[in-house]
ZAKOL-879243 format. One record per residue: residue in one letter; x, y, z of N, C-alpha, C, CB in turn. Coordinates in steps of 0.1 Angstrom, whole numbers, padded with zeros to 4 digits, always signed. Atoms other than C-alpha are relative to their C-alpha. Glycine has a CB too. Example, Ala and Ser with C-alpha at 12.3 -4.5 7.8 and 13.67 -1.06 7.14 Angstrom:
residues 2
A+0009-0012+0000+0123-0045+0078+0009+0012+0000-0010+0000+0012/S-0009-0011+0000+0137-0011+0071-0008+0011+0008+0004+0005-0014/
END
This chain:
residues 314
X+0000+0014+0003-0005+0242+0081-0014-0005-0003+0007-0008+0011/X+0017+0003+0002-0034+0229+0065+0002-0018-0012-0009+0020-0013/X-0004+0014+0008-0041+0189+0044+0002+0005-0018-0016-0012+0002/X-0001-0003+0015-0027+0190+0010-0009-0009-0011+0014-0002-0003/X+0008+0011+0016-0055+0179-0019+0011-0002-0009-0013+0009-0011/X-0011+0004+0012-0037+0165-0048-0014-0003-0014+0013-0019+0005/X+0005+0005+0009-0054+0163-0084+0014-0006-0006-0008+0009-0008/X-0004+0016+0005-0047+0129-0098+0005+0002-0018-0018-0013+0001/X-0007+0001+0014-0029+0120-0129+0000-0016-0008+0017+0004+0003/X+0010+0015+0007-0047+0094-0153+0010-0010-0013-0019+0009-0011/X-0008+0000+0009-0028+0071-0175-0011-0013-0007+0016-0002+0004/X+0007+0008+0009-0044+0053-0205+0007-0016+0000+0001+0007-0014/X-0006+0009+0005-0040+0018-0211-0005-0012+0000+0009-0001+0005/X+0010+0010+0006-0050-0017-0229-0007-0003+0004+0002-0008-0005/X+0012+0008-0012-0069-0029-0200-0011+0008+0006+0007-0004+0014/X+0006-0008-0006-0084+0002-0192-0015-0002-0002+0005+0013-0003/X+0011-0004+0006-0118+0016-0193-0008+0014+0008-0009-0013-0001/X+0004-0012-0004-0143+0038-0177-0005+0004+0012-0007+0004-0007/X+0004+0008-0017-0150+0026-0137+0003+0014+0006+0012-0016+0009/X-0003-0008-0010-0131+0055-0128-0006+0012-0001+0013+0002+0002/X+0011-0012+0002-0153+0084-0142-0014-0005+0007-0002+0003-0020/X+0013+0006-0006-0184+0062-0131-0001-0001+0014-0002-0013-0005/X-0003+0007-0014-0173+0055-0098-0002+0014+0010+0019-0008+0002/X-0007-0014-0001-0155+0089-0092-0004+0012+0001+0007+0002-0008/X+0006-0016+0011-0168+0115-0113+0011+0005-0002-0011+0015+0007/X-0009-0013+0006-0131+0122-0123+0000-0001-0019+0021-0001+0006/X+0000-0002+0018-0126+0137-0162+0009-0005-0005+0002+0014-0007/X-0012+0010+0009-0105+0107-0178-0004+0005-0013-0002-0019+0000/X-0001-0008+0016-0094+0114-0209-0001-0012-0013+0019+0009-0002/X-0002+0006+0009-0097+0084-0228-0011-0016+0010+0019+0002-0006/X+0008+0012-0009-0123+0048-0224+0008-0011+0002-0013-0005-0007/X-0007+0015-0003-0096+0027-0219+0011+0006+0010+0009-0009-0016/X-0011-0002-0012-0081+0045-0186+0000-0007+0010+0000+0011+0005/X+0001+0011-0007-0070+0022-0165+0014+0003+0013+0000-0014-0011/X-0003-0001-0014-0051+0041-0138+0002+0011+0004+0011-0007+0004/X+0001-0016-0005-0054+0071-0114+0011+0003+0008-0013+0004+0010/X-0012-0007-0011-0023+0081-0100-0001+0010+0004+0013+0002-0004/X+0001-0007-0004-0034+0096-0070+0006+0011+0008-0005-0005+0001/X-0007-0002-0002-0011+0104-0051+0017-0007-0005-0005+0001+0008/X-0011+0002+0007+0024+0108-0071+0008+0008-0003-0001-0005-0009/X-0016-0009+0005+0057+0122-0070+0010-0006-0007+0009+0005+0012/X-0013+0007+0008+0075+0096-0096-0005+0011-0014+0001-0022-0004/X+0000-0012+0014+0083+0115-0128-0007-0004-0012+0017+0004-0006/X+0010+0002+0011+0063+0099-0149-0014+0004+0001-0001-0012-0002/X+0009-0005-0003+0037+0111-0132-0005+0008+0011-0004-0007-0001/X+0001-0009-0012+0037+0139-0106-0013+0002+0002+0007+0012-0001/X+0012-0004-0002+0005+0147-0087+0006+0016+0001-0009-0007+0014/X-0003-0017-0003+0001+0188-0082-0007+0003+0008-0003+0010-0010/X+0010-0009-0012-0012+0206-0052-0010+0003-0006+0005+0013+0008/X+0005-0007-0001-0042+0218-0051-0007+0013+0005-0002-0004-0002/X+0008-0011-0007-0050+0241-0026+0013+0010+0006-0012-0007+0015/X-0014-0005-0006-0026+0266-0002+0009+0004-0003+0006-0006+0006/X-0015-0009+0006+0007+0285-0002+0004-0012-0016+0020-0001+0016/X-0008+0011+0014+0019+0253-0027-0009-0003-0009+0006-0018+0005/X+0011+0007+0014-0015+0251-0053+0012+0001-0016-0019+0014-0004/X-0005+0004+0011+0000+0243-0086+0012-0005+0002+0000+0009-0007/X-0015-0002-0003+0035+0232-0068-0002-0019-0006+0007+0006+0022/X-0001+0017+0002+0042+0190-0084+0003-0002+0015+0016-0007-0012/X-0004+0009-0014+0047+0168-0052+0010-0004-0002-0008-0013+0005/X-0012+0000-0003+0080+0161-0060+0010+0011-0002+0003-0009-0005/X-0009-0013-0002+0092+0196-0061-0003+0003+0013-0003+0012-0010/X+0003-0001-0011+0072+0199-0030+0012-0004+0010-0010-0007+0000/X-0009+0012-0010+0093+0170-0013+0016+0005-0003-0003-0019-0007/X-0016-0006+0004+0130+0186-0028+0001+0010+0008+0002+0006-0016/X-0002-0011-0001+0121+0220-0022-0005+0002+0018-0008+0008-0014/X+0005+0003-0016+0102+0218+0012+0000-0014+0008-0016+0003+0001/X-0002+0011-0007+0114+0189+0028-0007+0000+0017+0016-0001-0002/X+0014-0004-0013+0097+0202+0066-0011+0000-0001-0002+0009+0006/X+0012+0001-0002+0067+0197+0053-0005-0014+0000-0006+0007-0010/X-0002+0014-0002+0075+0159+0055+0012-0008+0014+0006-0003-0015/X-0010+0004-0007+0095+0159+0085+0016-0003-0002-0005-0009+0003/X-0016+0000+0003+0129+0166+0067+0002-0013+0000+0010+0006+0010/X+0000+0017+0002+0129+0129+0058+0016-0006-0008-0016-0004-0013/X-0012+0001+0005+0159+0110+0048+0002-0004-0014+0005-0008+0007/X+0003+0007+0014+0146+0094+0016+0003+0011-0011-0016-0005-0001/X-0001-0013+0008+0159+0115-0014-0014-0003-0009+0015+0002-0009/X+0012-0003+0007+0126+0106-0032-0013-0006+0011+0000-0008-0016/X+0015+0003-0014+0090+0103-0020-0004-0015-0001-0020+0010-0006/X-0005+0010-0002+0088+0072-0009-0011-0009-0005+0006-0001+0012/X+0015+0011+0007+0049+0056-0023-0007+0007-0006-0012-0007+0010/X+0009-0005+0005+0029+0060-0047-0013-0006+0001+0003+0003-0011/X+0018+0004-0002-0015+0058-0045-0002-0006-0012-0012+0012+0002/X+0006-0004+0012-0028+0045-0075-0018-0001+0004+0006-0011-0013/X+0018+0007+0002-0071+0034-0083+0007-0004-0014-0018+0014-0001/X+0001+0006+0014-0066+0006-0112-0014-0007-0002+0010-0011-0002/X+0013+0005+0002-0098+0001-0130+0007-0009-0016-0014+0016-0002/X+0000+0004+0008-0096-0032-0147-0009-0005-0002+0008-0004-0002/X+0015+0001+0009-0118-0035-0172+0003-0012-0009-0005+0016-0011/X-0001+0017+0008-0099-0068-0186+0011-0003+0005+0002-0002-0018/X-0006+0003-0006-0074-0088-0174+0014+0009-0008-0002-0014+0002/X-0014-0008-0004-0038-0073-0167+0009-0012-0004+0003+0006+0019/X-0015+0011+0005-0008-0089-0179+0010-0005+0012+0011+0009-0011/X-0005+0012-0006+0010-0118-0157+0010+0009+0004+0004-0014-0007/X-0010-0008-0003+0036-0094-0139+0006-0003+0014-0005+0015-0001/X-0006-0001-0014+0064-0094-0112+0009+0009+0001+0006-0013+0005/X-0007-0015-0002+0084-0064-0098+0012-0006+0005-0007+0012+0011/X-0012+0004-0009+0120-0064-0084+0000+0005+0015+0014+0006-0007/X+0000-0004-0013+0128-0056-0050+0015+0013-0003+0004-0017+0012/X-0009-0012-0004+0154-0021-0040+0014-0003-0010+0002+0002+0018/X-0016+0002+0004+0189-0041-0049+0000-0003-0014+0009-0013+0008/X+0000-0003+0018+0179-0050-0083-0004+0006-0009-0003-0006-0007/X-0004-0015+0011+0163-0021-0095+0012+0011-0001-0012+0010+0002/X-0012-0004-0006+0195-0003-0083+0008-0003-0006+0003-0001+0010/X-0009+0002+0008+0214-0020-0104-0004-0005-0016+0010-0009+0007/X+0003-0001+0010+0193-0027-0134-0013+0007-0007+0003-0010-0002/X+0010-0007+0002+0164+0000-0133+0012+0014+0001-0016-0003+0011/X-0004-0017-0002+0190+0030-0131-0003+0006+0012-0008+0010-0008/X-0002+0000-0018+0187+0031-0096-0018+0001+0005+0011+0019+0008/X+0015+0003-0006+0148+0027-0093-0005-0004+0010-0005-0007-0006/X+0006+0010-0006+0129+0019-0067-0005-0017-0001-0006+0005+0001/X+0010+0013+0005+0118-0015-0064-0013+0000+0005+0006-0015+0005/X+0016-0006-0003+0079-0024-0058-0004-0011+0007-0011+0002-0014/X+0009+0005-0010+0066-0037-0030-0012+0004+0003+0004-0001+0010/X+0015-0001+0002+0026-0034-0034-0008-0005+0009-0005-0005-0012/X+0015+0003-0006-0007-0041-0017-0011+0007-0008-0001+0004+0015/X+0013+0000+0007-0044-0043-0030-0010+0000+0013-0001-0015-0011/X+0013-0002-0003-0078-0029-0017-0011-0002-0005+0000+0008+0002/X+0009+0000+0013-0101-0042-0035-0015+0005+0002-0001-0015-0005/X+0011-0010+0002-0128-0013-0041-0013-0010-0004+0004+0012-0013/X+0014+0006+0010-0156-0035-0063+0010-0011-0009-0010+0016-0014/X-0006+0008+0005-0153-0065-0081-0016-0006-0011+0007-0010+0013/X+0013+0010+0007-0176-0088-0105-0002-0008+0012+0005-0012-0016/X+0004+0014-0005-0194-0118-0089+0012-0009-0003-0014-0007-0006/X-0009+0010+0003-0169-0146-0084+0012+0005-0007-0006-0010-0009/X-0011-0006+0009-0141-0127-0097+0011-0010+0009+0002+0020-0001/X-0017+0006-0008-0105-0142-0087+0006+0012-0010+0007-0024-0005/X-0012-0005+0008-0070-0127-0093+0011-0012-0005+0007+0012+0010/X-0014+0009+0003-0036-0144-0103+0007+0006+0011+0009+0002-0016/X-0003-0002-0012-0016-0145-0068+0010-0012+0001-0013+0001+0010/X-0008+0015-0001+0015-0166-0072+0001-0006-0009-0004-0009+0008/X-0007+0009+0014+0029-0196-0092-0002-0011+0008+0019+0002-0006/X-0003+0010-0007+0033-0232-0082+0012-0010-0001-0008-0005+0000/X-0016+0002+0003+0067-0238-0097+0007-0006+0015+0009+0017-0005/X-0010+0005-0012+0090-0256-0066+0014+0002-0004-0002-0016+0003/X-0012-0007+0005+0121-0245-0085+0003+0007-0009+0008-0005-0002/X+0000-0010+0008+0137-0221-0106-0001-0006-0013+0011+0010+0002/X+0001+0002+0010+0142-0247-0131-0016-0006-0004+0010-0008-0001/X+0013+0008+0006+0105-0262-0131-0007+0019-0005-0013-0014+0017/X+0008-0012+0004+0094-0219-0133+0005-0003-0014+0004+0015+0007/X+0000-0001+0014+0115-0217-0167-0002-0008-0008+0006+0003-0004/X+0006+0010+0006+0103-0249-0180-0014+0004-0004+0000-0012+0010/X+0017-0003+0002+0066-0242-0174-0004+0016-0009-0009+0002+0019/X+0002-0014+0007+0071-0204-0189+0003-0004-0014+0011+0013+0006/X-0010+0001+0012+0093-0217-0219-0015-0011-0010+0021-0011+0005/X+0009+0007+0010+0065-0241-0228-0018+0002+0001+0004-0016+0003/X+0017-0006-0004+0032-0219-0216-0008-0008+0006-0009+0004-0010/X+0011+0011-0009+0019-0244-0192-0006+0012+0009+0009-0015+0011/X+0005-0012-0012+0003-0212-0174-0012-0005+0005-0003+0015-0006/X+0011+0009-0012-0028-0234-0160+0008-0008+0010-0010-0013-0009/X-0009+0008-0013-0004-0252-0142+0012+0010+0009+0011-0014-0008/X-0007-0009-0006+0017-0226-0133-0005+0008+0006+0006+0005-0006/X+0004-0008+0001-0003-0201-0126-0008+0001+0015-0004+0000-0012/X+0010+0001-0011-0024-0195-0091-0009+0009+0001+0005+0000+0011/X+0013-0007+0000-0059-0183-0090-0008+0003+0012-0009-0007-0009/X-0001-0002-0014-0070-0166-0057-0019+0008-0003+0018+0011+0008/X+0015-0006+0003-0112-0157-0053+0003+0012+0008-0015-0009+0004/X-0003-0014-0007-0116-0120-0041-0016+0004+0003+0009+0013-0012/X+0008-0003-0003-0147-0103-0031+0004+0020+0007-0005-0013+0007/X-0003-0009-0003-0149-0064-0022+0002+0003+0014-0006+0005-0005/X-0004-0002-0011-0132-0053+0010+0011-0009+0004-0010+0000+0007/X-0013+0008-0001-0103-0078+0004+0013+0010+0003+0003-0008-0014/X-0005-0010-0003-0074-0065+0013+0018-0014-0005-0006+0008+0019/X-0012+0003+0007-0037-0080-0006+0016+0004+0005-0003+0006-0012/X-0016-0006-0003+0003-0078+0007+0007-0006-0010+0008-0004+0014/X-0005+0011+0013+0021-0085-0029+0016+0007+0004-0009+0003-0020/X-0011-0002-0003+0058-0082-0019+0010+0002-0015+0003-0012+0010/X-0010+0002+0011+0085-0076-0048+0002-0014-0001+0013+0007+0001/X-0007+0014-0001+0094-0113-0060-0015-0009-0004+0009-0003+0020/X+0011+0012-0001+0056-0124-0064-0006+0002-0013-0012+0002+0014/X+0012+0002+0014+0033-0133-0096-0008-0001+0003-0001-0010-0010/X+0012-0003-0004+0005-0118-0099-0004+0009-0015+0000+0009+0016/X+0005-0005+0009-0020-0103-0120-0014+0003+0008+0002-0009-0013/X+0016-0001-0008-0057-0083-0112-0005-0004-0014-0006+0018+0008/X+0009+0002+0014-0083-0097-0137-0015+0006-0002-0002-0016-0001/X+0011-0010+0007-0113-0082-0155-0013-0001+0012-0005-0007-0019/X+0007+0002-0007-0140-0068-0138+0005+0002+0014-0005-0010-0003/X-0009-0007-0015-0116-0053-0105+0001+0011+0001+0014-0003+0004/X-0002-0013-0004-0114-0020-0090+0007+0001+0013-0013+0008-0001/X-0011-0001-0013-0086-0016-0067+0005+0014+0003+0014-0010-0004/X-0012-0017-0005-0067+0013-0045+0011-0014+0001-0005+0015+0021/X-0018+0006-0002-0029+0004-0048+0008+0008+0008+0009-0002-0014/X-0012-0012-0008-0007+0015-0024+0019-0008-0002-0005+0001+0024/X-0010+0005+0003+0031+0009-0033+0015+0011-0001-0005-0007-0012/X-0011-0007+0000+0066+0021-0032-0001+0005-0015+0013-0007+0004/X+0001-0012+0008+0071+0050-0056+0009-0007-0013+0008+0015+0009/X-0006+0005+0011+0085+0029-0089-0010-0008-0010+0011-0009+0004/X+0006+0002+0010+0072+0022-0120+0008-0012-0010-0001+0014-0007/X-0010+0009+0007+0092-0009-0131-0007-0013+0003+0016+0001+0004/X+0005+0014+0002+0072-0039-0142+0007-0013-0013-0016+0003-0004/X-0007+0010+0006+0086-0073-0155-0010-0008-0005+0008-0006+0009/X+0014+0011+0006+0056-0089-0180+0006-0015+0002-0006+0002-0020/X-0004+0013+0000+0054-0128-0176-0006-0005-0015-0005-0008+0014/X+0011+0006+0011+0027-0133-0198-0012+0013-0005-0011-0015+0008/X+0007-0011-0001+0003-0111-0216-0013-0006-0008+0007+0015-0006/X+0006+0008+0008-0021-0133-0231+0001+0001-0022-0017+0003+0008/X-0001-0005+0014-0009-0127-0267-0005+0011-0007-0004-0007-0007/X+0006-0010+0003-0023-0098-0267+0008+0010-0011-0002+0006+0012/X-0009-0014+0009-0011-0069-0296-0008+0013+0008-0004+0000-0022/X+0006-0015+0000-0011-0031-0291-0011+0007-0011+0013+0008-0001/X+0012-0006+0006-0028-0005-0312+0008-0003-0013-0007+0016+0004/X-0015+0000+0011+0001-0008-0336-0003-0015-0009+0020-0001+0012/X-0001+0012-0003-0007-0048-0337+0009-0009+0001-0004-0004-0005/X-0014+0004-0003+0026-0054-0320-0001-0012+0008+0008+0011+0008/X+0004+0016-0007+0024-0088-0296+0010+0013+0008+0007-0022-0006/X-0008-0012-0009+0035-0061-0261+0012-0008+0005-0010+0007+0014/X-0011+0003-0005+0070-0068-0247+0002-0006+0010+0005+0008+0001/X-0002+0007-0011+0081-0093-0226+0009+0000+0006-0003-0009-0001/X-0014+0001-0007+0108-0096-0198-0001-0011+0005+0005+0011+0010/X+0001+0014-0008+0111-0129-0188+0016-0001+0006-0005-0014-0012/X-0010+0002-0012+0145-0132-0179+0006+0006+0010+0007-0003-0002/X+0000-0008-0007+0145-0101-0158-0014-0007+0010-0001+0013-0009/X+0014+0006-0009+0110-0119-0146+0007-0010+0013-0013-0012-0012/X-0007+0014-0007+0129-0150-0138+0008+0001+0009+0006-0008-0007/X-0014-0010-0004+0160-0133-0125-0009+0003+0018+0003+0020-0015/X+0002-0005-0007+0134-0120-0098-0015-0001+0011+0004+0009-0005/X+0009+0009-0002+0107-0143-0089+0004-0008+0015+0000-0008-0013/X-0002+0007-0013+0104-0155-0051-0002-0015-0007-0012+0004+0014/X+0002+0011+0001+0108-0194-0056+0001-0008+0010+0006-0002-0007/X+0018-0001+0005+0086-0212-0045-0003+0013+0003-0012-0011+0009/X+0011-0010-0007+0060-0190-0040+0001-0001+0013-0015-0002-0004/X+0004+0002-0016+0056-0177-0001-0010+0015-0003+0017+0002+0015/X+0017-0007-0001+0016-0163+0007+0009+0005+0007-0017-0005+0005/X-0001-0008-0017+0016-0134+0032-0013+0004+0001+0012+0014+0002/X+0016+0002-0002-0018-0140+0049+0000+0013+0007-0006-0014+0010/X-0002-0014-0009-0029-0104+0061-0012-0006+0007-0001+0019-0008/X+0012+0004-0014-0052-0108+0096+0002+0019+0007+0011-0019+0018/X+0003-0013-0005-0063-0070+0097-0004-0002+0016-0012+0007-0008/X+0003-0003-0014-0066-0056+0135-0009+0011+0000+0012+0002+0007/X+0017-0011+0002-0102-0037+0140+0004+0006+0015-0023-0011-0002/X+0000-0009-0010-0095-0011+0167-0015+0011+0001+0013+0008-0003/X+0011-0007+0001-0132+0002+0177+0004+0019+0007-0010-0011+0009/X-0001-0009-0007-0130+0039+0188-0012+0013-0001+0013+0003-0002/X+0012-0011+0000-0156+0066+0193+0002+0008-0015+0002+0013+0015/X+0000-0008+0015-0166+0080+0155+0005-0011-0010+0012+0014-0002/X-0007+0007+0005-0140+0054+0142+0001-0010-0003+0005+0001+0003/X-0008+0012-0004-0130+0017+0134+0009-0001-0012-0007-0014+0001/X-0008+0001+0006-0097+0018+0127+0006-0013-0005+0006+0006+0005/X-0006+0017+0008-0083-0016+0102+0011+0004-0003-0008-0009-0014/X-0014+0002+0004-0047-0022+0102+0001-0011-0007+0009-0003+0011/X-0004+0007+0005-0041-0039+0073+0014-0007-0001-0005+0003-0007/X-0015+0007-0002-0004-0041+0074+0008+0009+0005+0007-0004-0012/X-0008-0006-0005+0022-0030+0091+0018-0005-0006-0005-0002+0015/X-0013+0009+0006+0057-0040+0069+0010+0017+0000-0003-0010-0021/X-0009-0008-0002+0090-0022+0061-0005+0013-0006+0012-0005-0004/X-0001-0014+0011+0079+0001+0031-0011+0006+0005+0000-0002-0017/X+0009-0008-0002+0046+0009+0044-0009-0005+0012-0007+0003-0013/X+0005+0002-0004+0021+0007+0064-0021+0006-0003+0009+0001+0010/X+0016-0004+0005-0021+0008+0057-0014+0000+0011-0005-0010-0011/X+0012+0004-0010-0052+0014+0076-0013+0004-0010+0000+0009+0017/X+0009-0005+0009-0086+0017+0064-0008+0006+0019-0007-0014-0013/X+0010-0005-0012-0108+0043+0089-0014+0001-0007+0004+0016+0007/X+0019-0006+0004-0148+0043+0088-0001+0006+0010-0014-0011-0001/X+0004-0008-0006-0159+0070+0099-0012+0001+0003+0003+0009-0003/X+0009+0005+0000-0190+0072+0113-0007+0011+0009+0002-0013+0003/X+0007-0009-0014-0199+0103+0136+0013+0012-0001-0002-0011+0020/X-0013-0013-0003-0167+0126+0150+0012-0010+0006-0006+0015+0015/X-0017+0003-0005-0129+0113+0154+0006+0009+0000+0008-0008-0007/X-0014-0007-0004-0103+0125+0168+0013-0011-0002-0001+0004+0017/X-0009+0004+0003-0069+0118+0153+0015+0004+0008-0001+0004-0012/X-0015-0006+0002-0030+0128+0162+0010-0006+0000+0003+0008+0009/X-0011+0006+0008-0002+0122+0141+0010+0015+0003-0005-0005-0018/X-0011-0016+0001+0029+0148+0150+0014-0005-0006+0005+0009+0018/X-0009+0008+0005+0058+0120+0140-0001-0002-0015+0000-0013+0006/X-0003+0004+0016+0048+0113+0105-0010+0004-0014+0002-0016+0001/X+0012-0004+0006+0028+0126+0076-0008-0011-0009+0004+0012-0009/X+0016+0013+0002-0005+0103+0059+0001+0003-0014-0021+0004+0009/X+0007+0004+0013-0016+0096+0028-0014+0000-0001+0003-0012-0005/X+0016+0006+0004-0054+0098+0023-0005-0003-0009-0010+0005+0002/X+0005+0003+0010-0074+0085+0000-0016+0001+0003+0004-0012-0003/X+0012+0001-0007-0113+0089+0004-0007-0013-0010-0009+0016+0000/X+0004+0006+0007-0133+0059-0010-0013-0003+0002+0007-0008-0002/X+0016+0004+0002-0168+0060-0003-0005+0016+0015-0004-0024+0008/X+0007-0009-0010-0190+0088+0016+0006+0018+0000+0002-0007+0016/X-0007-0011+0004-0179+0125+0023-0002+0005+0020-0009+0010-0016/X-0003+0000-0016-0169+0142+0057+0009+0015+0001+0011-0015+0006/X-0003-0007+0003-0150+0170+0065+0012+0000+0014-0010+0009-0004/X-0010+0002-0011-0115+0175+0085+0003+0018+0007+0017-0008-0008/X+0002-0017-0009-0116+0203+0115+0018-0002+0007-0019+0003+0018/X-0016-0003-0008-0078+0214+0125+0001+0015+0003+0016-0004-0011/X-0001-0012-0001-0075+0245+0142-0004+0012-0002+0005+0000-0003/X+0011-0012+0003-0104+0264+0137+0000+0000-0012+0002+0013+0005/X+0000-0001+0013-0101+0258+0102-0009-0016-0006+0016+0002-0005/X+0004+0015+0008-0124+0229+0079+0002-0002-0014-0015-0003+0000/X-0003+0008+0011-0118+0209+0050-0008-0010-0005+0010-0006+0001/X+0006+0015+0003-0142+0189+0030+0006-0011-0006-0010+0001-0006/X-0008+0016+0006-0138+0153+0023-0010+0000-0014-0003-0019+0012/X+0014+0009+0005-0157+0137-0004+0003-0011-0008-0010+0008-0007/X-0004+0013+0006-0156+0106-0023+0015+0003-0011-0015-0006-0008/X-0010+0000+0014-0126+0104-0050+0014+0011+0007-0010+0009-0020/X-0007-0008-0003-0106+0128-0030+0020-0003+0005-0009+0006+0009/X-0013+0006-0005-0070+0124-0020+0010+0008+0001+0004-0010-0008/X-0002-0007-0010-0049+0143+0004+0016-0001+0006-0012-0003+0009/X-0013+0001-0010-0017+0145+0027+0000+0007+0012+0012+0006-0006/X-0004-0012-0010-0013+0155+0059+0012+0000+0007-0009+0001+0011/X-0015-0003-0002+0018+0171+0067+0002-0006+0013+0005+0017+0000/X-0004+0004-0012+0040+0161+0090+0000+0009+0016+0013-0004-0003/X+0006-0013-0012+0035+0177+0129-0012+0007-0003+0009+0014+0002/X+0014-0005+0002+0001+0185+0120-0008-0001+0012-0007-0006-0011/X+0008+0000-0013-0010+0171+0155-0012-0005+0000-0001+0012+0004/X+0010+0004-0005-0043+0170+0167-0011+0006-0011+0000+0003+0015/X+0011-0006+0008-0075+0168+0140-0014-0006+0000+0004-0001-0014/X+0011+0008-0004-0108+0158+0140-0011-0003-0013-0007+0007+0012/X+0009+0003+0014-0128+0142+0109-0013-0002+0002+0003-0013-0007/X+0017+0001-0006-0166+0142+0111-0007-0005-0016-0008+0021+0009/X+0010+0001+0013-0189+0126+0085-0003-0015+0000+0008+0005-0014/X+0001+0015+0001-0195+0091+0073+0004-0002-0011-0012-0006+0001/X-0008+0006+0015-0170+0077+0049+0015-0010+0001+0005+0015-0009/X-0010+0011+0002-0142+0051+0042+0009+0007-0009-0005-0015-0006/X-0013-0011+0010-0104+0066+0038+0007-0016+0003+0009+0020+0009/X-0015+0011-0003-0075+0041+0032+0008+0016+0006+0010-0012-0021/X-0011-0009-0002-0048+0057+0047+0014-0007+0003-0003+0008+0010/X-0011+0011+0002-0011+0047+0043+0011+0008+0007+0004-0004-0018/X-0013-0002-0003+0023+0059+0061+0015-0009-0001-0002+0001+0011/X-0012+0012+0001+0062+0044+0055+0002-0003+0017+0017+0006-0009/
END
């Protein structure tokens, strides 16, 4: 039993650019990439082992075929995906559905309940975080006639923020952000607005508004996160959230921790520094950009180095 690395799976797109080769040092393939699916078992984008009996195995054949290496879990798919979005210009006005309506109008999709880490930012940057609509009829009023200054809610950010965006919420990250995303495993976004933007084609991109509308918390309800800092020898562990679909912590490491998890397997992500994980007479290095799993019953491990991992469980 040993932590599963995963190389990442990069996808191009109009907002993209090049933060994550700069940041990183991974080989994007194109200057307008603008997301690392790090860890991912949806089919649009499977991660692949890298190391151990399973190197070259996708993570969702993994999860089919070896289900005990997840605690024989009940979920027939893997249940979150990691991303890193490097936006390099603002993102288009988007809201996700929640489980029961992708289920009946994503083909049985997950729905997306998200959160935001925000890696680096510009000075003074803000995101879009919400609406101010008070009913469903003042939302399609203000959409139908693009009052999006009035509609629209602008939220300042700074690096080391930390975001709970529930299915049901409007939102957008804007130019100049570098975020880790942690989110249930679906790929089904509902544009509100995209600033008139055309593709490469010079198409004006596709809008779903009444799928938007259809699935839009009204009013808007914040969810204020109040991380819990747990000091511990090597360690301070930050609970950012604890909800149904997931849960996140961020660990700084800082010397030698001791971990044990035997109930449920992790997600890592590494995002700054490098370190190395000792289980069983055996080591593993960390190092920045890296991103990992540790199986389920893996027990007792110990991380030594100096570096910042998000780490996520359902």
């Amino acid at each position: 039993m040993q932590p599963l690395f995963l190389e990442p799976v990069f996808k191009e797109r109009i907002w993209g650019g090049t933060t994550l080769e700069k940041e990183f040092g991974y080989e994007i393939t194109s200057e307008q990439t603008g997301e690392c699916w790090a860890i991912s078992a949806h089919s649009n984008g499977p991660s692949v082992i890298e190391n151990g009996p399973f190197a070259g195995v996708t993570l969702d054949k993994l999860w089919s075929e070896h289900p005990e290496v997840f605690g024989n879990p009940k979920e027939k798919v893997f249940p979150l995906l990691t991303k890193i979005l490097d936006a390099n210009m603002d993102l288009s006005v988007q809201v996700h559905p929640d489980d029961a309506y992708a289920l009946v109008h994503e083909n049985g999709e997950l729905g997306k309940t998200e959160c935001w880490y925000i890696i680096d930012c510009k000075e003074d940057a803000d995101m879009i975080f919400g609406h101010n609509a008070g009913t469903k009829e003042e939302l399609i009023e203000q959409i139908q006639n693009g009052k999006w200054n009035e509609l629209l809610r602008r939220v300042k950010i700074k690096p080391g923020d930390f975001f709970y965006v529930p299915s049901g919420t409007i939102h957008a990250l804007c130019e100049g952000t570098l975020v880790l995303e942690t989110q249930q495993s679906s790929d089904t976004t509902y544009r509100v607005y995209d600033y008139d933007r055309k593709d490469a084609e010079g198409n004006l991109r596709e809008l779903h508004l009444e799928k938007a509308i259809d699935v839009t918390t009204v009013p808007h309800q914040d969810y204020h996160v109040s991380p819990k800092v747990q000091q511990r020898e090597g360690v301070n562990v930050i609970t950012f959230v604890d909800e149904e679909f997931f849960t996140v912590y961020k660990w700084e490491i800082n010397g030698k921790a001791n971990f044990s998890f035997d109930d449920q397997y992790l997600l890592l992500s590494v995002l700054k520094g490098k370190g190395k994980v000792a289980h069983n007479g055996e080591q593993y290095k960390l190092e920045k950009g890296n991103h990992l799993i540790i199986p389920y019953g893996f027990g007792n491990f110990e991380i030594e180095g100096n570096c910042d991992v998000i780490v996520s469980h359902t």
